[in-house]
Phi, psi and omega in degrees: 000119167262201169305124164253100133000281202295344168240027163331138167184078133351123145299145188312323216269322181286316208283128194231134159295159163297320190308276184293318182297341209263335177271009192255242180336329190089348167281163165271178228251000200281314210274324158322305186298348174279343192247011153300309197273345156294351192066018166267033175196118186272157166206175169240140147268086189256144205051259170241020220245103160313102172249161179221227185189147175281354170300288174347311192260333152311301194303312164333288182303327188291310169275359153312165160286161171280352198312171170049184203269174190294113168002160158264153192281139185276000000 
């Protein structure tokens, strides 16, 4: 069974900045907000501030494709 997305809700205590998902993951905080605003990585805006959760950005990293280039080493 997986994550149902649309009614995810994190505790305040899971919410990771982008700043920490991109040194958790190896990605930048750019390529994140891209794949927020395509909708393969969930998040919150709260105020201006983008968060997610590292379940969130694991579950991302595990179901991507390998296409394209390689991450950067964090």
């Amino acid at each position: 069974m997986g994550i149902d997305w649309n009614n995810y809700q994190p505790s305040i205590n899971e919410l990771i900045s982008l700043r920490e998902a991109a040194n958790f993951s190896g990605y930048t905080t750019n390529h994140l907000r891209l794949l927020i605003s395509k909708e393969e990585l969930w998040a919150l805006k709260i105020d201006s501030i983008w968060v997610t959760t590292k379940e969130a950005l694991q579950f991302y990293m595990d179901n991507k494709s390998n296409l394209g280039r390689p991450k950067k080493n964090p």
